[in-house]
C-alpha positions as CSV (number, residue, x, y, z in Angstrom):
1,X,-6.5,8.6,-9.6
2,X,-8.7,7.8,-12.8
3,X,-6.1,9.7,-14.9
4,X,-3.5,6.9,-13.9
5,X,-2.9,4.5,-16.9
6,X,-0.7,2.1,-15.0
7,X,-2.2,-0.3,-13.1
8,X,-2.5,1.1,-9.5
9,X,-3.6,-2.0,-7.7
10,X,-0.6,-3.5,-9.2
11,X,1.1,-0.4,-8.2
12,X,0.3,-0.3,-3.8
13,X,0.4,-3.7,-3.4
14,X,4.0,-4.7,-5.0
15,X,5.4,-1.7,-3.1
16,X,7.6,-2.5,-0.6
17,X,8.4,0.1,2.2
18,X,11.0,1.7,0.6
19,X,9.1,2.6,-2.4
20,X,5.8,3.2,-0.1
21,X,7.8,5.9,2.0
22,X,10.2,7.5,-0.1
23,X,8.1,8.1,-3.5
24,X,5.3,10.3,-2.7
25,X,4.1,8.5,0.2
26,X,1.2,10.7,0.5
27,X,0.0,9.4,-2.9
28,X,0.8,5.6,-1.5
29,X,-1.4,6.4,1.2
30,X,-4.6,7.5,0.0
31,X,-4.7,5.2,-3.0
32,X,-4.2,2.8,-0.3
33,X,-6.8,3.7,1.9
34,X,-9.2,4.5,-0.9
35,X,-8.6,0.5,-1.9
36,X,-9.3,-0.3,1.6
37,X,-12.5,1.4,1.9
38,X,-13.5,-0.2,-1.6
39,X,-13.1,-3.5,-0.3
40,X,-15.1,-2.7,2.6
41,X,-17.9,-1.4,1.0
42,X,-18.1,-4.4,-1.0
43,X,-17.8,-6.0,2.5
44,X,-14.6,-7.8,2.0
45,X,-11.7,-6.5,3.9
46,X,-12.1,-8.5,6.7
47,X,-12.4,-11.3,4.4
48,X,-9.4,-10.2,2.1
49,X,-6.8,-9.3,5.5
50,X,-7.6,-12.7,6.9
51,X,-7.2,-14.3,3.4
52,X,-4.1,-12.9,2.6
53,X,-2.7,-13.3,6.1
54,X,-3.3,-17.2,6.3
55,X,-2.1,-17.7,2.3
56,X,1.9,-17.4,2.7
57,X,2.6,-18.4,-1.6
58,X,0.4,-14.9,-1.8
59,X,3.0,-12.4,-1.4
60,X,1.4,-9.1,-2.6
61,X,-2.3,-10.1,-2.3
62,X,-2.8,-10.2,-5.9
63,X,-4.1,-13.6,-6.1
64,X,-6.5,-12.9,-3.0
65,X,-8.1,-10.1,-4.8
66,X,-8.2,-11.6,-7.5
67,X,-10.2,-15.0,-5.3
68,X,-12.2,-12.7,-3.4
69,X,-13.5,-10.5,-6.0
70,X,-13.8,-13.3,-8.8
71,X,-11.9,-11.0,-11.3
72,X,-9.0,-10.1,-12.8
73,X,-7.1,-8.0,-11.9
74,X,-6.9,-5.2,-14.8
75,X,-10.6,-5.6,-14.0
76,X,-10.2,-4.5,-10.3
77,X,-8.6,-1.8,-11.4
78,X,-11.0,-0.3,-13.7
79,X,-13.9,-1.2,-11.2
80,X,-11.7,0.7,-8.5
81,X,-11.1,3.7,-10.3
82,X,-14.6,3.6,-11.7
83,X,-15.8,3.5,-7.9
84,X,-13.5,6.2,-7.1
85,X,-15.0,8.3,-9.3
86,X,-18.5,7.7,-8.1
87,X,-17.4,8.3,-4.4
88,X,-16.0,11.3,-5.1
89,X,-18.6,12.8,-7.4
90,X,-20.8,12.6,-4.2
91,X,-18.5,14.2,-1.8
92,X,-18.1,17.1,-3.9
93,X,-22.1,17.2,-4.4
């Protein structure tokens, strides 16, 4: 994941199902379940799903992320990546 040079929060979250399912869905998948645990270690899933749920003009989340985590949103990606990384340095020690 931290060899990507696009964007990859861009990437899941404009993804509609067609995309998610039929290019490399297992790639779609954990990248979007590693972004879920991020924001749950940073204790804001709950707050981002109920967020993004009430705000209809947010269509992808973007701008929620974006709120939530006072940044934008090349800088979410290089924090995510960076705490990718991390996490799995200390798996694999």
């Amino acid at each position: 994941i931290i060899t990507y040079k696009m964007n990859v929060i861009i990437w899941i979250t404009t993804a509609d199902s067609k995309k998610f399912y039929n290019e490399d869905p297992e790639k779609f998948y954990a990248i979007s379940r590693l972004f879920c645990y991020y924001l749950q270690e940073k204790k804001l899933l709950m707050s981002f799903y109920t967020t993004f749920n009430r705000l209809k003009s947010d269509r992808y989340g973007v701008d929620t992320l974006k709120r939530l985590l006072g940044k934008e949103i090349n800088e979410i990606d290089a924090d995510f990546k960076s705490w990718v990384t991390k996490t799995l340095e200390n798996v694999v020690d």
